[in-house]
N, CA, C and O atoms as CSV, one atom per row, in Angstrom:
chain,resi,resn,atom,element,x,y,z
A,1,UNK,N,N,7.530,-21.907,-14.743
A,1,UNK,CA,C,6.817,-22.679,-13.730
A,1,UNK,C,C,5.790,-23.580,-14.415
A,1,UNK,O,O,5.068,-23.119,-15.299
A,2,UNK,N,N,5.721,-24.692,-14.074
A,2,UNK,CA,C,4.537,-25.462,-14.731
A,2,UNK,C,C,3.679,-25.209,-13.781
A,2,UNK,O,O,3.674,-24.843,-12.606
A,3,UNK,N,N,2.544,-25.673,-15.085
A,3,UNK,CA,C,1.018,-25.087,-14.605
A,3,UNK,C,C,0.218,-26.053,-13.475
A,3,UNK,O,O,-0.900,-25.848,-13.003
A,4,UNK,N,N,0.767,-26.719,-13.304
A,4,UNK,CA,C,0.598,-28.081,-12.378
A,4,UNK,C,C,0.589,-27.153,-11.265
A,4,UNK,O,O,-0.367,-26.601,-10.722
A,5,UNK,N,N,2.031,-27.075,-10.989
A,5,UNK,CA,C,2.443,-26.117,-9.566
A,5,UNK,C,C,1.079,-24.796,-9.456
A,5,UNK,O,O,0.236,-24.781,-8.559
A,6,UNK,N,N,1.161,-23.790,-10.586
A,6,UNK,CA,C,0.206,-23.101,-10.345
A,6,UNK,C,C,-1.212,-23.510,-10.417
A,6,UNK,O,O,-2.068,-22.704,-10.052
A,7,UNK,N,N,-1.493,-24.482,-10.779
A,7,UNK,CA,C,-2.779,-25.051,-10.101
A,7,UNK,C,C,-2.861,-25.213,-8.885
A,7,UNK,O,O,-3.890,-24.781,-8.366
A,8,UNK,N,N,-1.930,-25.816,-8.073
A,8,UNK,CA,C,-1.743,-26.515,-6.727
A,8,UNK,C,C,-2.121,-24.754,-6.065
A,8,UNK,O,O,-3.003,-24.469,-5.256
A,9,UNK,N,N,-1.145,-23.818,-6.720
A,9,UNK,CA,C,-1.013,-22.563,-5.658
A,9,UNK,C,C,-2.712,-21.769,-5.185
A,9,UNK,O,O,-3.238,-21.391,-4.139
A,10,UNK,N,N,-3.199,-21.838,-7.076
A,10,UNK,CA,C,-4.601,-21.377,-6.870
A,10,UNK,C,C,-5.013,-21.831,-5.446
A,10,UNK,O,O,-5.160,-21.223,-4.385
A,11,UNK,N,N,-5.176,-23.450,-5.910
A,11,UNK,CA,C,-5.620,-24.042,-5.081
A,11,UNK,C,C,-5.917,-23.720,-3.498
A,11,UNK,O,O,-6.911,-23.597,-2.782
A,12,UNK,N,N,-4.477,-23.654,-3.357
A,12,UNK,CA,C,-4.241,-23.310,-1.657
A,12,UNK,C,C,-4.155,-22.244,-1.352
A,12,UNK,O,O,-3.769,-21.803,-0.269
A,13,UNK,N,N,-4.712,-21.353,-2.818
A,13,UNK,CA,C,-4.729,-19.455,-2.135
A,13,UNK,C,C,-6.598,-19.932,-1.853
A,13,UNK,O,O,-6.939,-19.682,-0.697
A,14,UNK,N,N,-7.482,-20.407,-2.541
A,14,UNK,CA,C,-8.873,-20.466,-2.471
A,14,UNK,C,C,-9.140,-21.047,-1.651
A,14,UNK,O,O,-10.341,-20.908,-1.418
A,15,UNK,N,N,-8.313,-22.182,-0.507
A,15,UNK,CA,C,-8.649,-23.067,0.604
A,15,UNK,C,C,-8.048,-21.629,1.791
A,15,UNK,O,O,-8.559,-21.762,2.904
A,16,UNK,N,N,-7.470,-20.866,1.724
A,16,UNK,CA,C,-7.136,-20.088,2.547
A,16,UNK,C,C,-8.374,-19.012,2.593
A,16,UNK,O,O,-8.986,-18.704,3.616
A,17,UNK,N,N,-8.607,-18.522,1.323
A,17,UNK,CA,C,-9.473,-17.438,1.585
A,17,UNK,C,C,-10.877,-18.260,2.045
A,17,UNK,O,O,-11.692,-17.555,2.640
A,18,UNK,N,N,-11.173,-19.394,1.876
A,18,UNK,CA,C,-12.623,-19.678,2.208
A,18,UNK,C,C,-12.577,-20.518,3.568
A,18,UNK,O,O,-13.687,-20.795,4.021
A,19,UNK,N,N,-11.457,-20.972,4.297
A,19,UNK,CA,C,-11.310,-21.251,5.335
A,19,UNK,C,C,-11.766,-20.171,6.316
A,19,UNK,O,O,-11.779,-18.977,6.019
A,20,UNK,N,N,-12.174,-20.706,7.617
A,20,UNK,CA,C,-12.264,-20.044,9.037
A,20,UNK,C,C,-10.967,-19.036,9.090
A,20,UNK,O,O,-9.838,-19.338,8.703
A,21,UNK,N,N,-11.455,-17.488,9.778
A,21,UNK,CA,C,-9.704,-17.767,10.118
A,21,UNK,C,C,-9.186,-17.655,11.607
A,21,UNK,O,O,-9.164,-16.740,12.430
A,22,UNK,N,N,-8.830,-18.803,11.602
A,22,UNK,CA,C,-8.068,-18.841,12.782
A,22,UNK,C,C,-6.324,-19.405,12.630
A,22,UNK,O,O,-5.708,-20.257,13.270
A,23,UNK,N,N,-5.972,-18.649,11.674
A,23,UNK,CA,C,-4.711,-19.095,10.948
A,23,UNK,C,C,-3.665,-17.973,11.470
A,23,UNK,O,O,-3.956,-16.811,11.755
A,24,UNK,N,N,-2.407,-18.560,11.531
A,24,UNK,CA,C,-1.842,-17.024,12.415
A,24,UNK,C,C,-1.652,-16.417,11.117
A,24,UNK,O,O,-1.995,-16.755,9.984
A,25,UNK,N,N,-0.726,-14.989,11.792
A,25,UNK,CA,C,-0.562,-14.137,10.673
A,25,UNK,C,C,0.126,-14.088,9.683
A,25,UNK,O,O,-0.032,-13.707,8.523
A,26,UNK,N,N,1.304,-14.725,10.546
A,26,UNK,CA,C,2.028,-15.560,8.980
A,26,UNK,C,C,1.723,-15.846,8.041
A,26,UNK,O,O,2.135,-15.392,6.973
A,27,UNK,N,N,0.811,-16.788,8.231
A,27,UNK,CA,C,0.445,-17.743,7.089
A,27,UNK,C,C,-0.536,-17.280,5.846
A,27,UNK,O,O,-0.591,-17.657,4.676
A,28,UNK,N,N,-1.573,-15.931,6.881
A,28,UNK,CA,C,-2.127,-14.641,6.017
A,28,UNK,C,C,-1.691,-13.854,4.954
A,28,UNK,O,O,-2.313,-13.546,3.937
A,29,UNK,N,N,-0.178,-13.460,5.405
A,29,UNK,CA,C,1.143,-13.007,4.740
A,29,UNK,C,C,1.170,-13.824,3.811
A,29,UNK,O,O,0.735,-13.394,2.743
A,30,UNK,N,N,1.487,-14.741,3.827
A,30,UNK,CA,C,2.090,-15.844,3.147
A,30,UNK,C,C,1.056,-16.111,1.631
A,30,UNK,O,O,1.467,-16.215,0.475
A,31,UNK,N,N,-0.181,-16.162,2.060
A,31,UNK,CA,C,-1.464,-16.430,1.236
A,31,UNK,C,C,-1.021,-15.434,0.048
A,31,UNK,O,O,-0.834,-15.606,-1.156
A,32,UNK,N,N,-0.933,-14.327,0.897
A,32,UNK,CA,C,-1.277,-12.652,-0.177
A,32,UNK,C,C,-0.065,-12.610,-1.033
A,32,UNK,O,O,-0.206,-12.230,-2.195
A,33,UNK,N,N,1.556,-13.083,-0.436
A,33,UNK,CA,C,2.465,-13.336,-0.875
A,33,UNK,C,C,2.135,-14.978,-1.861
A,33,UNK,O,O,3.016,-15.767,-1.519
A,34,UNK,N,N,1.611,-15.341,-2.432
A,34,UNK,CA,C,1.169,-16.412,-3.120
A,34,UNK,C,C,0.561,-15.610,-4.201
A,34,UNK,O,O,1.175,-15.433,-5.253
A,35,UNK,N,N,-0.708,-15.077,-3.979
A,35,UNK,CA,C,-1.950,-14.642,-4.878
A,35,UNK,C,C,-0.586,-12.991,-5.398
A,35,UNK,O,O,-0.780,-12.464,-6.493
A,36,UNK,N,N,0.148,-12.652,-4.836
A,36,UNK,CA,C,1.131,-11.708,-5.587
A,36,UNK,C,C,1.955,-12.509,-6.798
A,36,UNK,O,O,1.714,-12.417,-8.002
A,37,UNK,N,N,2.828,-13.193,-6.264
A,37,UNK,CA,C,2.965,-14.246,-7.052
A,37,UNK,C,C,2.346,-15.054,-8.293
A,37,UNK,O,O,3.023,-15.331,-9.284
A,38,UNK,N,N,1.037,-15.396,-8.151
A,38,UNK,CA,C,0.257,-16.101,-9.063
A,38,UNK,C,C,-0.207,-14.370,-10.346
A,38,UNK,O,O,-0.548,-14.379,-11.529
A,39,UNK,N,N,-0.074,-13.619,-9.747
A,39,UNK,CA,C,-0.640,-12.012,-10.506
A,39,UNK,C,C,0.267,-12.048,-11.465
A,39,UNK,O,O,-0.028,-11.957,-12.656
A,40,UNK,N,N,1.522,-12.193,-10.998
A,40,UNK,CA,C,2.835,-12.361,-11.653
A,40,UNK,C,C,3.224,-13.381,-12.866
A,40,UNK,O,O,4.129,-13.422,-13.700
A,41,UNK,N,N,1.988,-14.255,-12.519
A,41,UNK,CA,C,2.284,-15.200,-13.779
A,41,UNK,C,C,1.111,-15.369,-13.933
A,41,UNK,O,O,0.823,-16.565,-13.971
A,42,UNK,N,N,-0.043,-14.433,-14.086
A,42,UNK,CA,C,-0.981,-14.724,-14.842
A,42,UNK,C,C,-1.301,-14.771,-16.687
A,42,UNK,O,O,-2.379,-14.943,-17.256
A,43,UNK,N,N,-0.251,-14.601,-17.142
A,43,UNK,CA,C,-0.514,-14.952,-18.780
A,43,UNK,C,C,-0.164,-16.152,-18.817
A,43,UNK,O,O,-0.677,-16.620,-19.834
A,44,UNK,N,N,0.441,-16.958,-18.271
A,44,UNK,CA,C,0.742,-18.253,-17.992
A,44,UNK,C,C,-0.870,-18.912,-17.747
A,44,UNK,O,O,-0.980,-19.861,-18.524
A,45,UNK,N,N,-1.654,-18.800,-17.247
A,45,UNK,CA,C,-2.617,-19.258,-16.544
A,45,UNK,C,C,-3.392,-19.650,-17.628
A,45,UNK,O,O,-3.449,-18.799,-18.516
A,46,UNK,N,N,-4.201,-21.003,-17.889
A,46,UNK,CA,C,-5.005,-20.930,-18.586
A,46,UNK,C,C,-6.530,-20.615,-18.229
A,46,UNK,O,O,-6.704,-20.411,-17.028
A,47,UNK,N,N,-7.358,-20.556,-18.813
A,47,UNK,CA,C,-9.142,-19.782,-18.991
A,47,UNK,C,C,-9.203,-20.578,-17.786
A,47,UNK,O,O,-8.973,-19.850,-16.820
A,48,UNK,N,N,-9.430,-21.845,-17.431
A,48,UNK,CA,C,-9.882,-22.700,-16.262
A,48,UNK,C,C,-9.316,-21.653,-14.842
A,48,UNK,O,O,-9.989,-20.963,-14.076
A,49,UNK,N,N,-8.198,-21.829,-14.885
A,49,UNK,CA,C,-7.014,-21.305,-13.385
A,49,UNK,C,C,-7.409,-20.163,-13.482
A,49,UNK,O,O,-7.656,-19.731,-12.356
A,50,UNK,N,N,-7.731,-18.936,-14.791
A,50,UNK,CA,C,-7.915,-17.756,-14.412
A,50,UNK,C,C,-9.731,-17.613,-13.858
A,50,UNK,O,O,-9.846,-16.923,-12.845
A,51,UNK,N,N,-11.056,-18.180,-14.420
A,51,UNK,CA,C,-11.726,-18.600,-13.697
A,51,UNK,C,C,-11.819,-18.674,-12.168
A,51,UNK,O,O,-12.462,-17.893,-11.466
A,52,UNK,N,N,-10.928,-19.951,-11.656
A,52,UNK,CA,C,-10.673,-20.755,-10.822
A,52,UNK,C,C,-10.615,-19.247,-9.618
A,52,UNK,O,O,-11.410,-18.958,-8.722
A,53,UNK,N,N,-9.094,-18.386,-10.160
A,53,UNK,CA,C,-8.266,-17.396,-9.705
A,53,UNK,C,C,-9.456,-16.328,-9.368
A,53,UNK,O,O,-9.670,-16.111,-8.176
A,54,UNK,N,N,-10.223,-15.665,-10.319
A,54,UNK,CA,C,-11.261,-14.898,-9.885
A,54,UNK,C,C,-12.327,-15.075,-8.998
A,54,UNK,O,O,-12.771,-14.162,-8.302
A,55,UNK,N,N,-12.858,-16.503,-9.001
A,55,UNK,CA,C,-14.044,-17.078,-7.804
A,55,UNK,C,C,-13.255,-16.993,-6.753
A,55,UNK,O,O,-13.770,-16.479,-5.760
A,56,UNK,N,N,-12.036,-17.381,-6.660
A,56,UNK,CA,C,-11.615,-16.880,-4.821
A,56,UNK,C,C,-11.238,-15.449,-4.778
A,56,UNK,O,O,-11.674,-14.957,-3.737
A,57,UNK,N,N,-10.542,-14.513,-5.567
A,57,UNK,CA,C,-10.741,-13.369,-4.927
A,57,UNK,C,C,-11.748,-12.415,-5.132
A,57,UNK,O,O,-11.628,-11.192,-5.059
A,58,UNK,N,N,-12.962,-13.208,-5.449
A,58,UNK,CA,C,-14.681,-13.050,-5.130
A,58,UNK,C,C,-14.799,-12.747,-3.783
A,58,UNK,O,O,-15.228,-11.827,-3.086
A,59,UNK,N,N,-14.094,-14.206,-3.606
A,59,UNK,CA,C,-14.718,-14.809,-1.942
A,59,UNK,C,C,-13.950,-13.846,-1.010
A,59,UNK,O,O,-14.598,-13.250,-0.149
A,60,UNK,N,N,-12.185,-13.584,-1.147
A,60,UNK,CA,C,-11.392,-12.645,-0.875
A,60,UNK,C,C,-12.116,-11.570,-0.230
A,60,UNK,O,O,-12.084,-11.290,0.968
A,61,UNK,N,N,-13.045,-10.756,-1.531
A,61,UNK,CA,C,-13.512,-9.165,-1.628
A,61,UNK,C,C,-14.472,-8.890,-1.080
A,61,UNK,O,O,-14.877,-7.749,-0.857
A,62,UNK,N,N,-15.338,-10.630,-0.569
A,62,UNK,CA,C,-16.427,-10.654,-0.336
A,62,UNK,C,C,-16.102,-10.977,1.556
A,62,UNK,O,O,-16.900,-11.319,2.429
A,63,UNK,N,N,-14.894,-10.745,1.620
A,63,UNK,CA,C,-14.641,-11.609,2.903
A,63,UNK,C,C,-13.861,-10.193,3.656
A,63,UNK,O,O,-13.087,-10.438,4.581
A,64,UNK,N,N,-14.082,-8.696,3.238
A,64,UNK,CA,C,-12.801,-8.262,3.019
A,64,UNK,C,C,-12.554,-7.687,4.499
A,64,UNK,O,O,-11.500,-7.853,5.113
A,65,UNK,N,N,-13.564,-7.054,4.940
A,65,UNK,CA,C,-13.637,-6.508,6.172
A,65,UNK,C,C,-13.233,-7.630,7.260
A,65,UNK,O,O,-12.221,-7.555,7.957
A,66,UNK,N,N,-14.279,-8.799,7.308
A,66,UNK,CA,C,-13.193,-9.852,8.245
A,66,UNK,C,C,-11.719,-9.681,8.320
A,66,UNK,O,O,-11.045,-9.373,9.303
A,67,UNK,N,N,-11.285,-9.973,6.929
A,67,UNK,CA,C,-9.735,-10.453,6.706
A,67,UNK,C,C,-9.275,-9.091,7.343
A,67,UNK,O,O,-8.297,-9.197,8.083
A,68,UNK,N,N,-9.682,-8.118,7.225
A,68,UNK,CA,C,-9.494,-6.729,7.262
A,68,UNK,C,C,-9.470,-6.534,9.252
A,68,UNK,O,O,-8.420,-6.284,9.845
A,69,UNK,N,N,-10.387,-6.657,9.743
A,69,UNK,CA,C,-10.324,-7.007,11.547
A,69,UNK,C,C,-9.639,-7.664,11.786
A,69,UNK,O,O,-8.849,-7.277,12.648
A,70,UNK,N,N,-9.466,-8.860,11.319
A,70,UNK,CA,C,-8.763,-10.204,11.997
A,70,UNK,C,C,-7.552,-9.872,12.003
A,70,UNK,O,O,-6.983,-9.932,13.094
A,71,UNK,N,N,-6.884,-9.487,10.981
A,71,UNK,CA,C,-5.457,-8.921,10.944
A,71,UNK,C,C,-5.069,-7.616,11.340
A,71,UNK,O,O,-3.882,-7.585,11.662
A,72,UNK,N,N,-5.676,-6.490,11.433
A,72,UNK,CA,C,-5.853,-5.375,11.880
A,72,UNK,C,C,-4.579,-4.923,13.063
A,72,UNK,O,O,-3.944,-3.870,13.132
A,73,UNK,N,N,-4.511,-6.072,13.866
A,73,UNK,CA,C,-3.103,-6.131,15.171
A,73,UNK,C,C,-1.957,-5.795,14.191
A,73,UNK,O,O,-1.251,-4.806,14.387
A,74,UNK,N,N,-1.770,-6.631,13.119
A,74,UNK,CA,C,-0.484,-6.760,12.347
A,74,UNK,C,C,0.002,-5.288,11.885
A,74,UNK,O,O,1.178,-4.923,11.859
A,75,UNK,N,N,-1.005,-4.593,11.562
A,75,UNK,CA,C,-0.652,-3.586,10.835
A,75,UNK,C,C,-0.236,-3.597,9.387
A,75,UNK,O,O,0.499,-2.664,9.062
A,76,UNK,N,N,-0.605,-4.586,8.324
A,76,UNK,CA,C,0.039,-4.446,7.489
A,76,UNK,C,C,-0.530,-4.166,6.633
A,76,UNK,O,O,-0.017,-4.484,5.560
A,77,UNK,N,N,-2.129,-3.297,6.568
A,77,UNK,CA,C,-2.829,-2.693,5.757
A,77,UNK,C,C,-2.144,-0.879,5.825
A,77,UNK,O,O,-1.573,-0.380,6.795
A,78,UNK,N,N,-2.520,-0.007,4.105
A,78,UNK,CA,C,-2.505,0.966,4.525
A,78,UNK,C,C,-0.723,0.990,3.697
A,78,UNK,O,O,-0.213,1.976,3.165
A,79,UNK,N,N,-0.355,0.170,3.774
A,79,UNK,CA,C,1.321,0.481,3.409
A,79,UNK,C,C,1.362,0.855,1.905
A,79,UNK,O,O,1.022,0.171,0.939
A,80,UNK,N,N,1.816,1.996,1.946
A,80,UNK,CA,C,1.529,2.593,0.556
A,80,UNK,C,C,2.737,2.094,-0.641
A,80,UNK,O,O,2.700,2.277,-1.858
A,81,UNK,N,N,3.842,1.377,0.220
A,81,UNK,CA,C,5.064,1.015,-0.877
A,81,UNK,C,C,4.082,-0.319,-1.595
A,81,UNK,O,O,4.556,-0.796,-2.627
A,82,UNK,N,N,3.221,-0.709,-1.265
A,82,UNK,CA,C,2.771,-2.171,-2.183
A,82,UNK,C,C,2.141,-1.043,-2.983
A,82,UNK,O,O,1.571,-0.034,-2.570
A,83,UNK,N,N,2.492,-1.647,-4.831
A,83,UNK,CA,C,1.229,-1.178,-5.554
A,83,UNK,C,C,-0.101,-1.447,-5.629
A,83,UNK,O,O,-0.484,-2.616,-5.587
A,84,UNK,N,N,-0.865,-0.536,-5.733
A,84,UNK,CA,C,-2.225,-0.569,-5.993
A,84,UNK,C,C,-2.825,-1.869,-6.705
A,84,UNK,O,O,-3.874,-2.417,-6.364
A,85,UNK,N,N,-2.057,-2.241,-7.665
A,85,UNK,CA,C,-2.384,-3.716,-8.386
A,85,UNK,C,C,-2.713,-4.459,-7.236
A,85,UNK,O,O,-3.843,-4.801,-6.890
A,86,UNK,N,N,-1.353,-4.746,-6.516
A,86,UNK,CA,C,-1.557,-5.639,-5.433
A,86,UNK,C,C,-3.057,-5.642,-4.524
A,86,UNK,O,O,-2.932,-5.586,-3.301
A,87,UNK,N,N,-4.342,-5.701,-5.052
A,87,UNK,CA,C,-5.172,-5.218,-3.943
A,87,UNK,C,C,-5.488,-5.857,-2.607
A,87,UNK,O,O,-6.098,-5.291,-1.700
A,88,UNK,N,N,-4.966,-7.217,-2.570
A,88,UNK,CA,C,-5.458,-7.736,-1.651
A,88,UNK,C,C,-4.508,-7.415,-0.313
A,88,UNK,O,O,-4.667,-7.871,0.819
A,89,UNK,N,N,-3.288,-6.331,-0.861
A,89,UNK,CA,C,-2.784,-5.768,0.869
A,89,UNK,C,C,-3.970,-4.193,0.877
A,89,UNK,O,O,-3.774,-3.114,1.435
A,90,UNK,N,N,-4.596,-4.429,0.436
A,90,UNK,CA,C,-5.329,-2.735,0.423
A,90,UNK,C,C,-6.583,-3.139,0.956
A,90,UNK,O,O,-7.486,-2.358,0.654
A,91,UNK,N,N,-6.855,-3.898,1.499
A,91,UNK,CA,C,-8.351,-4.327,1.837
A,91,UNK,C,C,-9.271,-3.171,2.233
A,91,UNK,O,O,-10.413,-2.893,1.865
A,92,UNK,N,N,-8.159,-2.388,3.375
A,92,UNK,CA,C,-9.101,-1.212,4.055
A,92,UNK,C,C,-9.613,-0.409,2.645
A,92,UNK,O,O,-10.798,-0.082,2.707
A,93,UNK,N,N,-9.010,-0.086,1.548
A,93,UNK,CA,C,-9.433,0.678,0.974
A,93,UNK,C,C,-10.706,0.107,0.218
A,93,UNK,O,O,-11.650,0.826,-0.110
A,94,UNK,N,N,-10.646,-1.114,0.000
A,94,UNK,CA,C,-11.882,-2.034,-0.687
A,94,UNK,C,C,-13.107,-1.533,0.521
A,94,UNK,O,O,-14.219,-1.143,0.167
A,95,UNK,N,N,-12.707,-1.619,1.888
A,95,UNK,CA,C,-14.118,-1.624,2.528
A,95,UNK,C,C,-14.528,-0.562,2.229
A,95,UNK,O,O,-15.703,-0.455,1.880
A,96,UNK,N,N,-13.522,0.753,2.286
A,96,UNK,CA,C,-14.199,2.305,2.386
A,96,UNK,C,C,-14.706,2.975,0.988
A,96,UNK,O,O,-14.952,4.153,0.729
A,97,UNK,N,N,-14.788,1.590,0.034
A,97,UNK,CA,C,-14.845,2.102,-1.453
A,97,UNK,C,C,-14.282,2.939,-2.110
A,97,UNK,O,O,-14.779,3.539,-3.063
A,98,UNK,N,N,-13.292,3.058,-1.718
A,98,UNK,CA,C,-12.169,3.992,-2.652
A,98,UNK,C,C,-11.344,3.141,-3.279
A,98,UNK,O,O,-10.320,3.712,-3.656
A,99,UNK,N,N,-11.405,1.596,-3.630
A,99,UNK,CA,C,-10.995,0.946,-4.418
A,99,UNK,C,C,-12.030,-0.175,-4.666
A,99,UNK,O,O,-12.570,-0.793,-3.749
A,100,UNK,N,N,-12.266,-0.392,-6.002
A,100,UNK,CA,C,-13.348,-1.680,-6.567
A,100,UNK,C,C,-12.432,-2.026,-7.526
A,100,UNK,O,O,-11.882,-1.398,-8.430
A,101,UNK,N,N,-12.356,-3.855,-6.898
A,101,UNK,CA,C,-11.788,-4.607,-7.763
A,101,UNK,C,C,-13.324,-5.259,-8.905
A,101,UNK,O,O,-14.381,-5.658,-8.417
A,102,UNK,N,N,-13.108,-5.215,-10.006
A,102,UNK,CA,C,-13.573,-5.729,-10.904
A,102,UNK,C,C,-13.120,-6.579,-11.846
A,102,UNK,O,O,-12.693,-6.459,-12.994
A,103,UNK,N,N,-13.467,-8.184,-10.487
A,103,UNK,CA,C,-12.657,-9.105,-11.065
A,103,UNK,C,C,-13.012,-10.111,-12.145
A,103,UNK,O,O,-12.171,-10.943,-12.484
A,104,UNK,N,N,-14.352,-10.073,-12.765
A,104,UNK,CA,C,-14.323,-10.238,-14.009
A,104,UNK,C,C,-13.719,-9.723,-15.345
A,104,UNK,O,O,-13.644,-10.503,-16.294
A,105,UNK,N,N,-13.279,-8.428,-15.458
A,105,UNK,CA,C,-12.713,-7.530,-15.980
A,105,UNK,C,C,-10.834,-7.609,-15.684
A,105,UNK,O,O,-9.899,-6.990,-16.192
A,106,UNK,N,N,-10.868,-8.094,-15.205
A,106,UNK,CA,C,-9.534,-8.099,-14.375
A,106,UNK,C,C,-9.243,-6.530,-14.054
A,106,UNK,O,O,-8.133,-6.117,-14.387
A,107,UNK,N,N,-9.960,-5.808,-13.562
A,107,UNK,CA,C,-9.407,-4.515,-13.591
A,107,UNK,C,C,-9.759,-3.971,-12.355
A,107,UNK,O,O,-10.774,-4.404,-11.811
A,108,UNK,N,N,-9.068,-3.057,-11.791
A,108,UNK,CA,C,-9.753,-2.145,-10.339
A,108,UNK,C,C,-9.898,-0.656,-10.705
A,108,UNK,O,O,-9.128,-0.096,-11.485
A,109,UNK,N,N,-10.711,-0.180,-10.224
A,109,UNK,CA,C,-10.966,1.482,-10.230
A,109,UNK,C,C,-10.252,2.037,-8.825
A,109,UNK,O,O,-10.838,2.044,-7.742
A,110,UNK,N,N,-9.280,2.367,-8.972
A,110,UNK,CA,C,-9.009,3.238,-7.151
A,110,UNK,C,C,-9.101,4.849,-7.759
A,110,UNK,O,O,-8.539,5.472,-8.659
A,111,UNK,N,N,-10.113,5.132,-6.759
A,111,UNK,CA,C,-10.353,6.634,-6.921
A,111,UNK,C,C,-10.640,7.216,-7.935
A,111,UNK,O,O,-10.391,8.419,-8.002
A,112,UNK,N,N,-11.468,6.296,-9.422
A,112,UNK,CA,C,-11.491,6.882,-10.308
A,112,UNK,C,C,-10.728,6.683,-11.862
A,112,UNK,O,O,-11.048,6.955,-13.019
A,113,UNK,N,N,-9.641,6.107,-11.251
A,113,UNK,CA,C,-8.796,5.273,-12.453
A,113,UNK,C,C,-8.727,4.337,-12.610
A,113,UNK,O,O,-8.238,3.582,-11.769
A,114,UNK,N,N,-9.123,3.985,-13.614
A,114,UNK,CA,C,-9.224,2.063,-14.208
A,114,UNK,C,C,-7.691,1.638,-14.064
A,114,UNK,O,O,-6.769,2.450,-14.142
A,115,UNK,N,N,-7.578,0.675,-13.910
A,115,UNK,CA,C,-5.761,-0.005,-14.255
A,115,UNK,C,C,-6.443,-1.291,-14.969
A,115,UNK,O,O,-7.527,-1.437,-14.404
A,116,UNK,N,N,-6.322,-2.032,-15.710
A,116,UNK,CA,C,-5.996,-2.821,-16.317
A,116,UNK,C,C,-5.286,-4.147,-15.374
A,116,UNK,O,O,-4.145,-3.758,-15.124
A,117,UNK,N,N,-5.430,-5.159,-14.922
A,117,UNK,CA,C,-4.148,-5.745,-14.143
A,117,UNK,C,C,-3.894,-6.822,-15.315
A,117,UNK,O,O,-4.474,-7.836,-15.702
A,118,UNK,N,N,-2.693,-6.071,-15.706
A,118,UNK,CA,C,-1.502,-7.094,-16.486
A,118,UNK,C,C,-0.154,-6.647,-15.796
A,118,UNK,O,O,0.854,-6.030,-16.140
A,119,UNK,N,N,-0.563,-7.177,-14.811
A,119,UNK,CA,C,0.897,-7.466,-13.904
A,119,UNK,C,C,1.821,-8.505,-14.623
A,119,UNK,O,O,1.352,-9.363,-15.371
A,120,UNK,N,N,3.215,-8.378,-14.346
A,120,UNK,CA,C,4.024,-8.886,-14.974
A,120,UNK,C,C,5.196,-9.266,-14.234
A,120,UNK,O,O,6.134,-9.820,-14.805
């Protein structure tokens, strides 16, 4: 993938998370299905995009409980087949602190265990 494209994606994962939301749920899906994606090719990414990549899922972690109500109808928190990497389908667990993303570090603690995210 050129890095062009994954610039563009950052892009429109960080206009999603810092937007209002009044976006249907789809398109919520769709975001998290992006920022899964971009996880996926983060050695690709250069220092700028990975930067870029961490200030929105700042805003994400910092947003989490909203994102976390607003979607709440859907049901699609809680599903234990996504991995733990994936954190941004785990929100509920971010609010109840049984998971801290530490996204300078690129790493999360759930329950006690560091992971590393070198998703691949």
């Amino acid at each position: 993938m050129m890095s062009e494209e994954l610039k563009k994606l950052i892009k429109n994962y960080g206009i999603d998370v810092e937007d209002e939301l009044d976006v249907s749920p789809f398109e919520i899906a769709y975001t998290f299905r992006t920022r899964e994606f971009l996880a996926k090719q983060y050695e690709l990414l250069d220092s700028e995009d990975k930067k870029r990549l961490a200030y929105y899922d700042t805003v994400l972690i910092s947003r989490a409980k909203e994102f976390y109500e607003y979607f709440k109808p859907l049901k699609i928190w809680g599903n234990s087949n996504v991995p733990i990497e994936y954190w941004w389908w785990h929100l509920e667990k971010i609010i109840l602190g049984e998971l801290i993303v530490e996204v300078e570090k690129n790493e999360i603690n759930y329950r006690g265990n560091i992971t590393r995210l070198t998703i691949k």
